[in-house]
N, CA, C and O atoms as a GROMACS GRO file, in nm:
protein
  384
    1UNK      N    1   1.698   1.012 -13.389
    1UNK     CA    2   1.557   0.981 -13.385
    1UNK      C    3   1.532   0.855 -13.465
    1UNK      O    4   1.590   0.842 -13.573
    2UNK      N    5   1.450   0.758 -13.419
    2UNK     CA    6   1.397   0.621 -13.499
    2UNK      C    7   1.353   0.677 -13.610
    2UNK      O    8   1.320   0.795 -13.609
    3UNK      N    9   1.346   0.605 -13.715
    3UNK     CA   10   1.268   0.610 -13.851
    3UNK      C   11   1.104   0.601 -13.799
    3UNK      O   12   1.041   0.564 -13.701
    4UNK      N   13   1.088   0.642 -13.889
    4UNK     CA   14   0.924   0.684 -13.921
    4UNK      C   15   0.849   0.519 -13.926
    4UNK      O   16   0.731   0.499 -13.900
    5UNK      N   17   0.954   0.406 -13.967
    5UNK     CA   18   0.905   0.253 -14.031
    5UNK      C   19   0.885   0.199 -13.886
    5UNK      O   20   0.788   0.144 -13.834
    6UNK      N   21   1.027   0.238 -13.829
    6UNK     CA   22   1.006   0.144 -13.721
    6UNK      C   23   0.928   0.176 -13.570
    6UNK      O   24   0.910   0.100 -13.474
    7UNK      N   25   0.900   0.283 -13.582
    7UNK     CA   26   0.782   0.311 -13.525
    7UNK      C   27   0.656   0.319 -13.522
    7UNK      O   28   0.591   0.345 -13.421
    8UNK      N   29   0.598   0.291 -13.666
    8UNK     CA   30   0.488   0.231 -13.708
    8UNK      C   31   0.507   0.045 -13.673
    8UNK      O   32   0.410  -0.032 -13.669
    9UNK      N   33   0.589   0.021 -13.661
    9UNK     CA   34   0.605  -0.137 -13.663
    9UNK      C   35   0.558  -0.116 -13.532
    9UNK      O   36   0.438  -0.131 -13.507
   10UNK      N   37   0.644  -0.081 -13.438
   10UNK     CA   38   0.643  -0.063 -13.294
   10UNK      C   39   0.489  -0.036 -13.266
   10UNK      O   40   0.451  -0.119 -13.184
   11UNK      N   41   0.409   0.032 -13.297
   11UNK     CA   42   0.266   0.033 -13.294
   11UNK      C   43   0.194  -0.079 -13.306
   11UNK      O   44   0.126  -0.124 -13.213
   12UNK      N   45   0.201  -0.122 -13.400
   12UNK     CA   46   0.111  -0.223 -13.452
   12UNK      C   47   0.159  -0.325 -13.369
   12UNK      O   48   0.072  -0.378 -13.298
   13UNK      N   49   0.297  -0.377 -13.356
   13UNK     CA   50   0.321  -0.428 -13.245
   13UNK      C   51   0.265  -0.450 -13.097
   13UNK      O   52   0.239  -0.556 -13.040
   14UNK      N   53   0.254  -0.324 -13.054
   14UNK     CA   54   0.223  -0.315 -12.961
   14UNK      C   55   0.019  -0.311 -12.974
   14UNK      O   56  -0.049  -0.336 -12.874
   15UNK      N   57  -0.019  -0.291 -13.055
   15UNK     CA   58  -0.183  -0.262 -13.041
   15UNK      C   59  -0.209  -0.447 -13.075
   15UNK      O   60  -0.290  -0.516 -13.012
   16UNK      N   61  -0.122  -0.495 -13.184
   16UNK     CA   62  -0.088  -0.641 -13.190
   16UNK      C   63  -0.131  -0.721 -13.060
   16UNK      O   64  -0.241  -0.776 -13.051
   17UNK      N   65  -0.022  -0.724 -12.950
   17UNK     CA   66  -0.088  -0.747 -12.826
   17UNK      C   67  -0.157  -0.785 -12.727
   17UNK      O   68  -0.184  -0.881 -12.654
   18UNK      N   69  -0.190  -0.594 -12.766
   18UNK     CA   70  -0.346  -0.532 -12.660
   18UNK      C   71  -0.427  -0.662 -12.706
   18UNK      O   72  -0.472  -0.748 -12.631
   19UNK      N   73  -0.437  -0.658 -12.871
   19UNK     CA   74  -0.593  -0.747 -12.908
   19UNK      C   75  -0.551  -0.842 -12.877
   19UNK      O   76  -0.652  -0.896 -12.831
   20UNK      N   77  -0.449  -0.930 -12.863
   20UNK     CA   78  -0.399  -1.091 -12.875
   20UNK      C   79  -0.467  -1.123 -12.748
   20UNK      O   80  -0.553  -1.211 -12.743
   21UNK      N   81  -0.428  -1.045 -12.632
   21UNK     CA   82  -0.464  -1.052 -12.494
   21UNK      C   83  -0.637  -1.016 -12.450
   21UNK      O   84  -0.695  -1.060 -12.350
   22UNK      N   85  -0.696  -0.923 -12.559
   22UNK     CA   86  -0.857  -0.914 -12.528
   22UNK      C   87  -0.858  -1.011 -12.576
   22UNK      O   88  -0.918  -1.089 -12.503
   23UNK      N   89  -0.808  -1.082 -12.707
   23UNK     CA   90  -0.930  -1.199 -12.804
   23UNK      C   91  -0.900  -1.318 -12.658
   23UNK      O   92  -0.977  -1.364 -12.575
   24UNK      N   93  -0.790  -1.330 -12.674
   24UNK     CA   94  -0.784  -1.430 -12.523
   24UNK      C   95  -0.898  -1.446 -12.443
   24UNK      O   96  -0.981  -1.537 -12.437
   25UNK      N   97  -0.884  -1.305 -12.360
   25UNK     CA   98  -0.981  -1.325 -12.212
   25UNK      C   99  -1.116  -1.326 -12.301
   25UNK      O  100  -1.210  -1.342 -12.222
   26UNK      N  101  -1.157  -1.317 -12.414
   26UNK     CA  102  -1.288  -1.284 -12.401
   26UNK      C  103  -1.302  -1.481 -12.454
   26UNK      O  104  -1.422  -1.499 -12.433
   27UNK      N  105  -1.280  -1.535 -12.474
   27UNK     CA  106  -1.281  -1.695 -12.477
   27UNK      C  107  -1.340  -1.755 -12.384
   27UNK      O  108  -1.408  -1.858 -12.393
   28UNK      N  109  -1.305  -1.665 -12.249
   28UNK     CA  110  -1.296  -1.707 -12.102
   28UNK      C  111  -1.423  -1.623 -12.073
   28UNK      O  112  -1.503  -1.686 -12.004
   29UNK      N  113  -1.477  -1.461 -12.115
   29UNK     CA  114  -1.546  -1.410 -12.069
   29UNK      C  115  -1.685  -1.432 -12.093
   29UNK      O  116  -1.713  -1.535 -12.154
   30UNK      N  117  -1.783  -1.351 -12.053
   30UNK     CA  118  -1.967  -1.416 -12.083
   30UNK      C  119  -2.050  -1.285 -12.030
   30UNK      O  120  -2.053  -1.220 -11.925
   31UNK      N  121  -2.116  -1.279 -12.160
   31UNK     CA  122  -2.238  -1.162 -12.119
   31UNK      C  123  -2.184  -1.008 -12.157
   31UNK      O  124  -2.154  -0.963 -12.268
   32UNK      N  125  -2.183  -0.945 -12.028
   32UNK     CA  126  -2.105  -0.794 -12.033
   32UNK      C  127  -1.970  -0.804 -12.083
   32UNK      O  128  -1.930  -0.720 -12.164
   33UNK      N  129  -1.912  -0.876 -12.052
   33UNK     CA  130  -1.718  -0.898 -11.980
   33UNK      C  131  -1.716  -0.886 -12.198
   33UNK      O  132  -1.650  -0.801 -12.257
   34UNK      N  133  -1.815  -1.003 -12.277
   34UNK     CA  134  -1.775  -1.015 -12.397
   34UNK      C  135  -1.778  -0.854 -12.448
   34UNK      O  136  -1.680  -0.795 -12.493
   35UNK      N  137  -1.898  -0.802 -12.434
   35UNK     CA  138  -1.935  -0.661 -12.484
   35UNK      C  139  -1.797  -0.521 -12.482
   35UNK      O  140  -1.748  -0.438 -12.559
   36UNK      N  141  -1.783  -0.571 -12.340
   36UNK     CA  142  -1.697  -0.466 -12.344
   36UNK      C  143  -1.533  -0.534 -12.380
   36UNK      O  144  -1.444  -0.455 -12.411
   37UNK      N  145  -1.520  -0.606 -12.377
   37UNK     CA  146  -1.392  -0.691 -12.426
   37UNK      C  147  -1.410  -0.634 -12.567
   37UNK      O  148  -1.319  -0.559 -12.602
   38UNK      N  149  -1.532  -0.660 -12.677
   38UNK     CA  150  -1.519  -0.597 -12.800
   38UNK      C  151  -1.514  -0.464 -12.822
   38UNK      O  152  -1.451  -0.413 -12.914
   39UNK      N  153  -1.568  -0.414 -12.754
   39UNK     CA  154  -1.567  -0.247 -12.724
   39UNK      C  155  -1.382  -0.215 -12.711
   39UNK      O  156  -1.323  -0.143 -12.791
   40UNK      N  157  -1.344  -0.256 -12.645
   40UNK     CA  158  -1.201  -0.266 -12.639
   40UNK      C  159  -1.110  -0.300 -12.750
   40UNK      O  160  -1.004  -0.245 -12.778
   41UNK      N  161  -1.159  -0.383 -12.801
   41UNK     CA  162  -1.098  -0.438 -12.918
   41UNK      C  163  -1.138  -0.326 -13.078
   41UNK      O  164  -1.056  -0.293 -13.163
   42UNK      N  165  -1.231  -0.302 -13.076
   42UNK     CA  166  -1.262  -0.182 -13.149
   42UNK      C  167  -1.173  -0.041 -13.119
   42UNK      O  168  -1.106   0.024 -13.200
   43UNK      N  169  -1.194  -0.019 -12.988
   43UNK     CA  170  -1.087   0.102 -12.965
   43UNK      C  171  -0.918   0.080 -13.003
   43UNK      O  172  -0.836   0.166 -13.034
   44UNK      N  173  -0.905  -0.028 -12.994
   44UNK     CA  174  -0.770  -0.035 -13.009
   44UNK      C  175  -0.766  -0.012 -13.144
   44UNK      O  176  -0.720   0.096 -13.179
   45UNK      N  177  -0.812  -0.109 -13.250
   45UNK     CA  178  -0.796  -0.046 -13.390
   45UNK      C  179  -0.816   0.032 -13.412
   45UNK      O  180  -0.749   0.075 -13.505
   46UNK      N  181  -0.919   0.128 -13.355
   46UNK     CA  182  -0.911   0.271 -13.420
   46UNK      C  183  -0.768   0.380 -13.420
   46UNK      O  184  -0.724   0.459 -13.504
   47UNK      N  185  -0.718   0.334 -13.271
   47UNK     CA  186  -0.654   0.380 -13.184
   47UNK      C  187  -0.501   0.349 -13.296
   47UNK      O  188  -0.425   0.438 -13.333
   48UNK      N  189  -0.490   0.213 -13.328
   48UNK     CA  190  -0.376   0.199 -13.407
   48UNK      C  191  -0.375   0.274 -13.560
   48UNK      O  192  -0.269   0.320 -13.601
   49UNK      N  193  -0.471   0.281 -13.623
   49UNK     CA  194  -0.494   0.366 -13.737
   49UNK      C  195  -0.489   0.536 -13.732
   49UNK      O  196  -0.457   0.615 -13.821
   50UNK      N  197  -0.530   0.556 -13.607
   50UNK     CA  198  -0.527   0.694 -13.567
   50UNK      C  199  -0.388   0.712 -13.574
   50UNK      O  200  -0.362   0.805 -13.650
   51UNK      N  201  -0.286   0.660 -13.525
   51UNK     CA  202  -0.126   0.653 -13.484
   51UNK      C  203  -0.086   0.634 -13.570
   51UNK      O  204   0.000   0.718 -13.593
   52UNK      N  205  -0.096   0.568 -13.641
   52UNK     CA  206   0.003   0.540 -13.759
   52UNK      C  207  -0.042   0.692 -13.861
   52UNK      O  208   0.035   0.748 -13.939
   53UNK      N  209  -0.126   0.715 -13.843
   53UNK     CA  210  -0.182   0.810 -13.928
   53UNK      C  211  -0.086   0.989 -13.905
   53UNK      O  212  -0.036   1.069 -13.984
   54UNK      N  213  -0.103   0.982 -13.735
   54UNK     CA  214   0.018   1.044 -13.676
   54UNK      C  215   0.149   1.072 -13.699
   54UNK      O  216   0.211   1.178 -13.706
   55UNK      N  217   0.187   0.928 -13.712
   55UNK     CA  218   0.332   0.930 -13.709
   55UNK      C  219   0.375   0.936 -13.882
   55UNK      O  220   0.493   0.923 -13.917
   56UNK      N  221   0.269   0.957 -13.977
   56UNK     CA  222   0.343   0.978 -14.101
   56UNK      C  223   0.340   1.127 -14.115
   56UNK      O  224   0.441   1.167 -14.173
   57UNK      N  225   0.240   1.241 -14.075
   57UNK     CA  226   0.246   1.359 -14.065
   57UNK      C  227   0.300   1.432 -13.953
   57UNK      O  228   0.242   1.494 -13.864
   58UNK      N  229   0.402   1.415 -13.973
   58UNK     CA  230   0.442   1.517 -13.812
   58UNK      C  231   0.419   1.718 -13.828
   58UNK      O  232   0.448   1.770 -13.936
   59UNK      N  233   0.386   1.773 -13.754
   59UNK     CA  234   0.379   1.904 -13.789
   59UNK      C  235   0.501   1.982 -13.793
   59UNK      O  236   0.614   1.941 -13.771
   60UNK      N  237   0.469   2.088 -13.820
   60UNK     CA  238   0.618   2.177 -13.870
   60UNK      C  239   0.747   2.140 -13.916
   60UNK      O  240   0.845   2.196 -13.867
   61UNK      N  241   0.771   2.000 -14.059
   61UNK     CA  242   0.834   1.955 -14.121
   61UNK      C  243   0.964   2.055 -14.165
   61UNK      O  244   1.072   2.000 -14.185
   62UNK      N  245   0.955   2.185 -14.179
   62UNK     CA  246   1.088   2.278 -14.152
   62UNK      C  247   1.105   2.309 -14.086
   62UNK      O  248   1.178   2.408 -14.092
   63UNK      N  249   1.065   2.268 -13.969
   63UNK     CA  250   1.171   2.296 -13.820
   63UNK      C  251   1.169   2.178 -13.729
   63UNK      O  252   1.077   2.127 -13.665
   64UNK      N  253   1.323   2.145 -13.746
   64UNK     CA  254   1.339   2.046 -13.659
   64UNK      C  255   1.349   2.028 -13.490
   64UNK      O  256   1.373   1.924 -13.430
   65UNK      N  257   1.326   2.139 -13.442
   65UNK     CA  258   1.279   2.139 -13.332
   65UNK      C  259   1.091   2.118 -13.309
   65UNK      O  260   1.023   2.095 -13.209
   66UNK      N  261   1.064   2.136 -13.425
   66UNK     CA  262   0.893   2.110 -13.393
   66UNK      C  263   0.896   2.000 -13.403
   66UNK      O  264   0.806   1.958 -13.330
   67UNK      N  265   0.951   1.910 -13.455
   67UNK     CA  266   0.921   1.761 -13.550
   67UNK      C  267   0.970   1.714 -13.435
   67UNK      O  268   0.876   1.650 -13.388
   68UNK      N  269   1.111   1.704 -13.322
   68UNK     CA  270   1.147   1.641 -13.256
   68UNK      C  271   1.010   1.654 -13.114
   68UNK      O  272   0.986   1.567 -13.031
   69UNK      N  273   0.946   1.781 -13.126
   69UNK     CA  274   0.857   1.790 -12.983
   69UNK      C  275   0.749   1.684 -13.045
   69UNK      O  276   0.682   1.610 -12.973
   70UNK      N  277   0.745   1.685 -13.137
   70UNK     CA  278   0.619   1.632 -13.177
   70UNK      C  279   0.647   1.484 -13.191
   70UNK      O  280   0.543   1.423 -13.167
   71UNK      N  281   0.722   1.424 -13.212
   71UNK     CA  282   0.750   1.287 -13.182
   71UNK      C  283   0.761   1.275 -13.046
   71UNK      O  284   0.717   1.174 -12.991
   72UNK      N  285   0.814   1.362 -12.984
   72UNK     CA  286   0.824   1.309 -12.798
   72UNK      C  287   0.698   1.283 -12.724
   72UNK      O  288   0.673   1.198 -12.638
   73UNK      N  289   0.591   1.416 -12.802
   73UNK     CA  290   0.472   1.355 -12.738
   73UNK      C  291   0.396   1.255 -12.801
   73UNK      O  292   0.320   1.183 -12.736
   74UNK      N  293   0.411   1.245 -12.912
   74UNK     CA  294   0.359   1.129 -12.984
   74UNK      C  295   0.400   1.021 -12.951
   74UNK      O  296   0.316   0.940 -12.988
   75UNK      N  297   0.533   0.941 -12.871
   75UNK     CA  298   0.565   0.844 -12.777
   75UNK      C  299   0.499   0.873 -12.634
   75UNK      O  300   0.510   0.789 -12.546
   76UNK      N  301   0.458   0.943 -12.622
   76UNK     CA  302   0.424   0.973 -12.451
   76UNK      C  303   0.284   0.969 -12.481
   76UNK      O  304   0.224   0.913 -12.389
   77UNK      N  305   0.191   1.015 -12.596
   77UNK     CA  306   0.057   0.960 -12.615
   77UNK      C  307   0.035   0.803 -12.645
   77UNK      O  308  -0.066   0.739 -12.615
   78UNK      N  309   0.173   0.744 -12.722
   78UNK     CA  310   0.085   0.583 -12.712
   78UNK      C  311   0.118   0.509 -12.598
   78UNK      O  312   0.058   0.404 -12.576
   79UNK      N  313   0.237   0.565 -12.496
   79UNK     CA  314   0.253   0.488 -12.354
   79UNK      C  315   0.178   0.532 -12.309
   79UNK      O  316   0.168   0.474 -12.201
   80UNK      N  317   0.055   0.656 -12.320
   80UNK     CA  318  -0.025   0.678 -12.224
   80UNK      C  319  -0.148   0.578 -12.275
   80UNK      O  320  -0.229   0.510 -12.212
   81UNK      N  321  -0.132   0.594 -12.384
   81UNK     CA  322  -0.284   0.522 -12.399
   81UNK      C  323  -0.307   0.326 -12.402
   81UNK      O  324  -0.406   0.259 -12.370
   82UNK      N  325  -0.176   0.284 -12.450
   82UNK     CA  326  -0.130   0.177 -12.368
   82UNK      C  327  -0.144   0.119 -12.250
   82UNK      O  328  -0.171   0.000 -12.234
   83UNK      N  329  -0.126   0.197 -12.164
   83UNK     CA  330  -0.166   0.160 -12.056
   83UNK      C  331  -0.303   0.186 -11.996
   83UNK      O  332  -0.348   0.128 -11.897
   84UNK      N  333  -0.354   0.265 -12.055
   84UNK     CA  334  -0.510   0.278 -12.065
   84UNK      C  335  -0.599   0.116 -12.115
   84UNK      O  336  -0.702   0.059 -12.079
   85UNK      N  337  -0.513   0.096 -12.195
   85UNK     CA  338  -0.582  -0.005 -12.282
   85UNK      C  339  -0.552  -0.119 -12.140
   85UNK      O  340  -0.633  -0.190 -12.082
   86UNK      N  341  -0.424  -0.104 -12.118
   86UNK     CA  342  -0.386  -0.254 -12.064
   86UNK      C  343  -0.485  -0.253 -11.869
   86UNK      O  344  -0.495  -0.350 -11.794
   87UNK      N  345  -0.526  -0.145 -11.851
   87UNK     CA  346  -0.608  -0.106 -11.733
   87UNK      C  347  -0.713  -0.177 -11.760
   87UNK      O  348  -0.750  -0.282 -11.708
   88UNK      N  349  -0.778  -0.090 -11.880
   88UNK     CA  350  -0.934  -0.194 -11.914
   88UNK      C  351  -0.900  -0.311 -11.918
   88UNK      O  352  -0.974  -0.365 -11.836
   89UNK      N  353  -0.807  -0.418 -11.978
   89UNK     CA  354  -0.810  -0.536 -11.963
   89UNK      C  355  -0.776  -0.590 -11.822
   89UNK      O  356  -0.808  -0.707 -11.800
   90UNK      N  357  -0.735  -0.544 -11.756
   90UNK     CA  358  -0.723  -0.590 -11.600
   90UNK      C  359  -0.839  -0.574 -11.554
   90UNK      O  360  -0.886  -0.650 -11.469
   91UNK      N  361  -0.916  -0.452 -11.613
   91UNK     CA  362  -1.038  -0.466 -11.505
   91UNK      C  363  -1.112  -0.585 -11.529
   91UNK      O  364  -1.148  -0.654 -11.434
   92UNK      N  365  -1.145  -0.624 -11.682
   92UNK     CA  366  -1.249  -0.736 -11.761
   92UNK      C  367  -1.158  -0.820 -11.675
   92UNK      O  368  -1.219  -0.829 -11.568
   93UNK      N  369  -1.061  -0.876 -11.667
   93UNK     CA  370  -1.006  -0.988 -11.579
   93UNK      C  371  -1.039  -1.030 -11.487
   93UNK      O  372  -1.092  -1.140 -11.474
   94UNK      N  373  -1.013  -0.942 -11.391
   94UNK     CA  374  -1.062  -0.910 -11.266
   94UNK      C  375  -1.202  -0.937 -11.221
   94UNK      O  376  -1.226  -0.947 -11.100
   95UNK      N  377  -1.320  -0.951 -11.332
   95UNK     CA  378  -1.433  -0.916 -11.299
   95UNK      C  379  -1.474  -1.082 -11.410
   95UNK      O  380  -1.583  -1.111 -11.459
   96UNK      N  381  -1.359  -1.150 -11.417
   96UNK     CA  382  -1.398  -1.269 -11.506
   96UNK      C  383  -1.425  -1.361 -11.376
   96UNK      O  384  -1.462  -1.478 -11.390
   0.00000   0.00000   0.00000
């Protein structure tokens, strides 16, 4: 299993990004497109603080079968929500 470090890196990394790519389009965007571009950009930080917050408490710390389920979905919640994020920015694109 990865360390606990480098999967917090890997987060921030990745929410890193998400925002690099909203602050971008919203340069380009006007009116609504800005609103919800920040709306986006807000979710993501929450979204990265929420996770990191995650990944330092894992549940059932004496059993290593809980700790391993619980990291599997805890990778399968930030590829899900990742791509959530990266949807909304296609749509603001799309609609630039």
């Amino acid at each position: 299993m990865a360390s606990k470090r480098r999967l917090k890196k890997g987060v921030v990394a990745l929410a890193a990004a998400l925002f690099d790519e909203a602050l971008l389009f919203r340069a380009f965007a006007s009116g609504e497109q800005v609103d919800e571009l920040e709306a986006l950009m807000d979710d993501i930080m929450v979204w990265t603080d929420d996770t990191i917050r995650r990944v330092a408490r894992p549940d059932g710390k004496d059993n290593p079968k809980l700790v391993r389920a619980y990291y599997t979905k805890l990778r399968r919640d930030i590829n899900e929500t990742a791509e959530k994020f990266d949807e909304r920015l296609v749509k603001v694109l799309e609609s630039l």
